[in-house]
N, CA, C and O atoms as a MOPAC input file, in Angstrom:
PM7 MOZYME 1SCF
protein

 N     -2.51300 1   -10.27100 1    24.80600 1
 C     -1.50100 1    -9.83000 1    23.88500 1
 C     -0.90600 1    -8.52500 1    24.39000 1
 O     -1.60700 1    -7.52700 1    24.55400 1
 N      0.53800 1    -8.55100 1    24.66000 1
 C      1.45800 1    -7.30700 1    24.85200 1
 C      1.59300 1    -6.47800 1    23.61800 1
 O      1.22200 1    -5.30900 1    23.50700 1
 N      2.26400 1    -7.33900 1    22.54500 1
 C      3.17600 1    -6.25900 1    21.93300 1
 C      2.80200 1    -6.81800 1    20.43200 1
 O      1.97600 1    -7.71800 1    20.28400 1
 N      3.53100 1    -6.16100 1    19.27200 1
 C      3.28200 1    -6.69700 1    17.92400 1
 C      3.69500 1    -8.10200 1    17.68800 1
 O      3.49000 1    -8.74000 1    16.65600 1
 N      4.40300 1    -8.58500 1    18.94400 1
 C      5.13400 1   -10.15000 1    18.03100 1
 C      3.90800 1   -11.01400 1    18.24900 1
 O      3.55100 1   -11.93200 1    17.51100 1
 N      3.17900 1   -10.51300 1    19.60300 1
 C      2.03800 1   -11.39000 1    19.87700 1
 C      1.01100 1   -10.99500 1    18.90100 1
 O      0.04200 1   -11.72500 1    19.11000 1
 N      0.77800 1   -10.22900 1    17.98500 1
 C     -0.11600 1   -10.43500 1    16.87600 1
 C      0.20100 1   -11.19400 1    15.89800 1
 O     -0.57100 1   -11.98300 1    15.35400 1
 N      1.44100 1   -10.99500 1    15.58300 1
 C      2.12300 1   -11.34800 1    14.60400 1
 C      2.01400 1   -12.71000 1    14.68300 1
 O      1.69100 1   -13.39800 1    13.71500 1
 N      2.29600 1   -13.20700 1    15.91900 1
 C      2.87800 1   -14.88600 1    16.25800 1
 C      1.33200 1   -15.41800 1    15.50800 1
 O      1.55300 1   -16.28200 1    14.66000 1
 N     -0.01300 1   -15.10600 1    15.64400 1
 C     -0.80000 1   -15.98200 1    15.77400 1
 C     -0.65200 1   -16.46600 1    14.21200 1
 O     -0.80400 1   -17.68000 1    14.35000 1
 N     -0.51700 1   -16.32100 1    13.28200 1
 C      0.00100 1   -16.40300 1    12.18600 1
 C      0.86400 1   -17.71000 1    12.21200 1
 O      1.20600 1   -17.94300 1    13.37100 1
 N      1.32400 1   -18.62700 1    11.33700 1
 C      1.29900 1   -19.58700 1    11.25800 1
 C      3.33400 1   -19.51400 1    11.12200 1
 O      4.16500 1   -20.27200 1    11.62100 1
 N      3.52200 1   -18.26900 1    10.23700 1
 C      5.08500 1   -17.33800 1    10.20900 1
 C      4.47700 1   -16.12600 1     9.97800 1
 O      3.31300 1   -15.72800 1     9.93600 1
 N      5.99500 1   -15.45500 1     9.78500 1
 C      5.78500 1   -14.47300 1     9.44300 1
 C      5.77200 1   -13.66900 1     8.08500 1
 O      5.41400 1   -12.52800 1     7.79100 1
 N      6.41800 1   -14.94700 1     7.22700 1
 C      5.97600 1   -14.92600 1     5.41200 1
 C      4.34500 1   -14.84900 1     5.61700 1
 O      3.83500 1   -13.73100 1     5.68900 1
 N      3.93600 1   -15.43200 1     5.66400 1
 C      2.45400 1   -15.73100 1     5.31300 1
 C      1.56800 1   -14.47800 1     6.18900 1
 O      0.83300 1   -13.67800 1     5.61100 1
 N      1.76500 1   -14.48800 1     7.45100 1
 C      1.51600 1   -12.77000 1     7.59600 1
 C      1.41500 1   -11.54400 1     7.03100 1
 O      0.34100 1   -10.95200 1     6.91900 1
 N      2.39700 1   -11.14800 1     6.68900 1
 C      2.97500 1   -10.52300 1     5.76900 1
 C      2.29900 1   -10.58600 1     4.32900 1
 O      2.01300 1    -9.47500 1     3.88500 1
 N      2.03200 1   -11.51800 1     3.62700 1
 C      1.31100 1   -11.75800 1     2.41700 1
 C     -0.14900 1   -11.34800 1     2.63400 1
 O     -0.92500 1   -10.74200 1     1.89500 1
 N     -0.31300 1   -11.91500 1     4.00500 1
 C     -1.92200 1   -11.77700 1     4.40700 1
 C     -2.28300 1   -10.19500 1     4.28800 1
 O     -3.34000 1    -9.77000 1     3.82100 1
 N     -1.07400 1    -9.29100 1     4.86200 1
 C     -1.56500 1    -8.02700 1     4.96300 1
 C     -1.22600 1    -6.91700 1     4.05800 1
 O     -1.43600 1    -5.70500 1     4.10000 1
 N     -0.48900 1    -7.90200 1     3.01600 1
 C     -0.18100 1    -6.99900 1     2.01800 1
 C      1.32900 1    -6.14900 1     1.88000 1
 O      1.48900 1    -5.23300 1     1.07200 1
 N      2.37700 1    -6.63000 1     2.81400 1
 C      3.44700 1    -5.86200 1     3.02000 1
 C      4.00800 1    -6.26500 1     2.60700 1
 O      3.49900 1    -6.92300 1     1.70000 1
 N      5.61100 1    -6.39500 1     2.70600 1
 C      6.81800 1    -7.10600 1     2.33700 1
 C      7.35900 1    -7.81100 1     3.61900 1
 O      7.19100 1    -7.06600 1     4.58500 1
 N      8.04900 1    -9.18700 1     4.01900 1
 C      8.34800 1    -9.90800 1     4.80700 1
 C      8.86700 1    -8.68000 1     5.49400 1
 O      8.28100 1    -8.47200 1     6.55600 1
 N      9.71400 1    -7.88500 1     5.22200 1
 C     10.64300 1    -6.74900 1     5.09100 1
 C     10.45900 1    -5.67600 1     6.38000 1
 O     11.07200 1    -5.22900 1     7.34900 1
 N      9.29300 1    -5.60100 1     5.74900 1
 C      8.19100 1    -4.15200 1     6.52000 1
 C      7.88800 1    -5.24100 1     7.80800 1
 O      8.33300 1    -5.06400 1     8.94200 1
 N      6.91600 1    -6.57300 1     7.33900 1
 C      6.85100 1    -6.75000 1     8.92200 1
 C      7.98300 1    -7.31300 1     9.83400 1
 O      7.56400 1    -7.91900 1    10.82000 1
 N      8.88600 1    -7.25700 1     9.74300 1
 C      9.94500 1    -7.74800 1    10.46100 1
 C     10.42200 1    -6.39000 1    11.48800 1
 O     10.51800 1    -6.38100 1    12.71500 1
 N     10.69700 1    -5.17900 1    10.41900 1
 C     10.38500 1    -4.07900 1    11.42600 1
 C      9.61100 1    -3.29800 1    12.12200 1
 O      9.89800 1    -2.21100 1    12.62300 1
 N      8.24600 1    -4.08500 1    12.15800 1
 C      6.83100 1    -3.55800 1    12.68000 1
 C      7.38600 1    -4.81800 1    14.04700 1
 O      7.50100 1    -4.27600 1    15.14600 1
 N      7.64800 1    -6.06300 1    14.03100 1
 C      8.23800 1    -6.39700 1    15.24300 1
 C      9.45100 1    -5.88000 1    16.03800 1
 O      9.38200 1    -5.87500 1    17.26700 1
 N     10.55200 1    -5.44700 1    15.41300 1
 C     11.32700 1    -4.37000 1    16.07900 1
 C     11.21100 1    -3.54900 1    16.49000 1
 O     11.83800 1    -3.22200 1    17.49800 1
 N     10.17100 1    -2.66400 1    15.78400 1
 C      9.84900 1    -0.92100 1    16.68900 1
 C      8.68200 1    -1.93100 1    17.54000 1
 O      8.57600 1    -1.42400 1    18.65700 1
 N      7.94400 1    -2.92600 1    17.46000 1
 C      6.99600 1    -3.30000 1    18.54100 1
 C      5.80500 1    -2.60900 1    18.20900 1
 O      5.03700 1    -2.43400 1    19.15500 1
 N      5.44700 1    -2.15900 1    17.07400 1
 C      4.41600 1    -1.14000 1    16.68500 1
 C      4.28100 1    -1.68300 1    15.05600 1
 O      5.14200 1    -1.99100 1    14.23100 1
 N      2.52900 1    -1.64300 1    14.98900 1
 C      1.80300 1    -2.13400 1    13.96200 1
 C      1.53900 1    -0.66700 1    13.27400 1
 O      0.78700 1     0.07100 1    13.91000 1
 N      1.95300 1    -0.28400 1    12.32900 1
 C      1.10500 1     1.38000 1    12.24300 1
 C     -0.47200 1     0.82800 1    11.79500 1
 O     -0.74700 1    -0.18900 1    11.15700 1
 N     -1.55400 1     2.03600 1    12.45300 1
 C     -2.94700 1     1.97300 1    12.13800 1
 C     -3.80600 1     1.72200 1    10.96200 1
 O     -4.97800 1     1.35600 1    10.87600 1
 N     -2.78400 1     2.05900 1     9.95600 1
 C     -3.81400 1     1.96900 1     8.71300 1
 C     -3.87400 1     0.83000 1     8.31400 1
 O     -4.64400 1     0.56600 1     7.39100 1
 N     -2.89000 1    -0.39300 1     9.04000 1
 C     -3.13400 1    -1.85100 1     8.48000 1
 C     -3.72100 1    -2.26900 1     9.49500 1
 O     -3.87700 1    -3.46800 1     9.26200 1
 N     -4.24900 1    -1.99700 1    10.70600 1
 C     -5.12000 1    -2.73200 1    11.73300 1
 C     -6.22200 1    -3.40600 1    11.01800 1
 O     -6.26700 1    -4.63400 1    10.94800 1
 N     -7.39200 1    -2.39700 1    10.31600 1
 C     -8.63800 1    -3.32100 1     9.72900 1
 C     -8.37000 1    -4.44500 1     8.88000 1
 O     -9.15400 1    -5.36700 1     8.65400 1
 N     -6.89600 1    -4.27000 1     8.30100 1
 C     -6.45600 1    -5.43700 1     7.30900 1
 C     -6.35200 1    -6.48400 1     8.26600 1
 O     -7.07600 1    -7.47500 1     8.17300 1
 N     -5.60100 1    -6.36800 1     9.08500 1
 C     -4.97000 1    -7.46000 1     9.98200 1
 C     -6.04500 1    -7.86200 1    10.74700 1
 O     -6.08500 1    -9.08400 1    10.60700 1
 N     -6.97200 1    -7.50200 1    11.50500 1
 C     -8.16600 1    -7.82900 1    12.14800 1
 C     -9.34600 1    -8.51000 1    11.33000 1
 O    -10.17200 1    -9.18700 1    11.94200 1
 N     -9.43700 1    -8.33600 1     9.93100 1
 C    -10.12200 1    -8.96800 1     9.26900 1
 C     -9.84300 1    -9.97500 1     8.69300 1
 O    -10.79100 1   -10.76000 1     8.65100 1
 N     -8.32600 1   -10.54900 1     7.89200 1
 C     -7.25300 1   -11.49400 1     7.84800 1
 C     -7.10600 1   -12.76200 1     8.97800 1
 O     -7.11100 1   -13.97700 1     8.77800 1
 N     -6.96800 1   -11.95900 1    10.30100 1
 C     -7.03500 1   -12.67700 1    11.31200 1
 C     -8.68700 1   -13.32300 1    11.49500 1
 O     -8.87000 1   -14.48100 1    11.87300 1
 N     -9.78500 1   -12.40600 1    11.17300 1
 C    -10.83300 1   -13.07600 1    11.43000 1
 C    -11.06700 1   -14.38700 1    10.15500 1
 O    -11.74000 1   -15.38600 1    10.40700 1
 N    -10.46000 1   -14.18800 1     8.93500 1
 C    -10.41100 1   -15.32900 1     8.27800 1
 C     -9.97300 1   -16.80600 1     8.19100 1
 O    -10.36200 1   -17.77200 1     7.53600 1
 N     -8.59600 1   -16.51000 1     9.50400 1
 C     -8.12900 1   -18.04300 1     9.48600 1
 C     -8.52600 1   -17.69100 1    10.75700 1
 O     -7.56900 1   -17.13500 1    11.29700 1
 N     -9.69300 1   -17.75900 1    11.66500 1
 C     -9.97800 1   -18.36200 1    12.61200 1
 C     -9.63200 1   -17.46700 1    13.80500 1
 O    -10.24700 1   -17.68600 1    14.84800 1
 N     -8.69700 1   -16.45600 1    13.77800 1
 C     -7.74500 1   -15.96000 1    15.13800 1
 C     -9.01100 1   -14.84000 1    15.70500 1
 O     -9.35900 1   -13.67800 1    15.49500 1
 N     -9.26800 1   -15.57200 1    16.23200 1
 C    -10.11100 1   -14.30500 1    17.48900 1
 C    -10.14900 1   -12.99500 1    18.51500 1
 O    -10.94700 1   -12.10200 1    18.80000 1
 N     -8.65600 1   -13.46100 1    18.94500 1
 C     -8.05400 1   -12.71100 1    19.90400 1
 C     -7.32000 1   -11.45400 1    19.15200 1
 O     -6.69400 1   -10.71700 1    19.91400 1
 N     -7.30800 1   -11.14300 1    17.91400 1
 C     -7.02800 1   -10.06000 1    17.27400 1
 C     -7.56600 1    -9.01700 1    16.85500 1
 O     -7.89200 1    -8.94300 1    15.67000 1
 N     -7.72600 1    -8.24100 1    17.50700 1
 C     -8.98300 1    -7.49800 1    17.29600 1
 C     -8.60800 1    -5.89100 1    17.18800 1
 O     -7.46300 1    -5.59100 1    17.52600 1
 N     -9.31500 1    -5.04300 1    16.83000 1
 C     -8.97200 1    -3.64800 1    17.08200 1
 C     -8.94800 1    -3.26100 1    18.17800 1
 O     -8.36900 1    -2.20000 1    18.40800 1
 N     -9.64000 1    -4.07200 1    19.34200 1
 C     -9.42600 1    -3.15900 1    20.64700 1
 C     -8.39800 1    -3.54500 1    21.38000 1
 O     -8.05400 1    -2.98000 1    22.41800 1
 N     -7.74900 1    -4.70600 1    20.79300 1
 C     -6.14900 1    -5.34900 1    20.94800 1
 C     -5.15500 1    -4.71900 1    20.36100 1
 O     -4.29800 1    -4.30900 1    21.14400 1
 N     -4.97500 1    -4.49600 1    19.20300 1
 C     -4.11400 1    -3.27500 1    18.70200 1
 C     -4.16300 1    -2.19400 1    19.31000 1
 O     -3.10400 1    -1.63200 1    19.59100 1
 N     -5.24100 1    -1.70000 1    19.62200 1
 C     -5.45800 1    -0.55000 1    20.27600 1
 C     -4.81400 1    -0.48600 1    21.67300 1
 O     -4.23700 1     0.58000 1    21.88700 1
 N     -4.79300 1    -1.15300 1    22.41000 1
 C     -4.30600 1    -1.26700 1    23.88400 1
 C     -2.82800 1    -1.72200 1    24.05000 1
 O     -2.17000 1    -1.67700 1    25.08900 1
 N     -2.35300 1    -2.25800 1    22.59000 1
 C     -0.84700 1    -2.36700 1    22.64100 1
 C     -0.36100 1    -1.06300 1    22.01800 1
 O      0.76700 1    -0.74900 1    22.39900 1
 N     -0.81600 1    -0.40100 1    21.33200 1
 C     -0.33800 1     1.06800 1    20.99300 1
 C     -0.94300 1     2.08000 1    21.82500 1
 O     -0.84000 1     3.23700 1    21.41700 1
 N     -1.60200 1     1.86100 1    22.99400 1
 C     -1.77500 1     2.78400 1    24.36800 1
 C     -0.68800 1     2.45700 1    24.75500 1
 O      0.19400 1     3.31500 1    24.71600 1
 N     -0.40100 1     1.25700 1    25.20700 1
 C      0.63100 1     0.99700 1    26.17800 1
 C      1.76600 1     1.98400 1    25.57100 1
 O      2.35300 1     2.90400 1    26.14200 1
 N      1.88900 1     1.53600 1    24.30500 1
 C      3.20000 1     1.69200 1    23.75800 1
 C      3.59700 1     3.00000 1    24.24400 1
 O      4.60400 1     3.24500 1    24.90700 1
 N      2.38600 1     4.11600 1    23.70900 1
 C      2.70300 1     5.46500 1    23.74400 1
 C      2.74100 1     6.19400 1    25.63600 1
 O      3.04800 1     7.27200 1    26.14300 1
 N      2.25700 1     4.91300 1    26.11400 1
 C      2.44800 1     5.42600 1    27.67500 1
 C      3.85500 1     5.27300 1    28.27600 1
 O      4.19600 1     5.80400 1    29.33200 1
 N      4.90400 1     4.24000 1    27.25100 1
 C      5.61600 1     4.39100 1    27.97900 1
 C      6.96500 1     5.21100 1    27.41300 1
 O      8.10700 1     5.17900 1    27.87100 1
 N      6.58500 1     5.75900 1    26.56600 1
 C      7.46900 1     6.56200 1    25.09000 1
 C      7.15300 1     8.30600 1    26.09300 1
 O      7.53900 1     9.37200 1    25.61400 1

């Protein structure tokens, strides 16, 4: 996983994402535009994701797409 769409994608859309983590379709639509998840919903989303099955979502995956991010900012 690069960037937020690849978290986002594993999700079935991005309504139901979004519901999963508690936001508005709204909010995550521009968490895929800036390409950035902010931190305080990671444990949501990593635990969400561990509920329907998604593995590859993890905190040390968020984490390494918001290294990148800030390495190249």
């Amino acid at each position: 996983m690069n960037n937020a769409s690849d978290i986002i994608g594993h999700w079935p859309d991005l309504v139901t994402f979004a519901c999963d983590v508690g936001v508005s379709e709204h909010c995550a639509k521009k968490w895929v535009s800036r390409n950035s998840i902010p931190g305080p919903h990671w444990l949501t989303i990593v635990n969400k994701a561990k509920a329907r099955g998604i593995q590859s979502v993890t905190l040390d995956a968020l984490a390494r797409i918001a290294a990148a991010k800030s390495e190249v900012a």
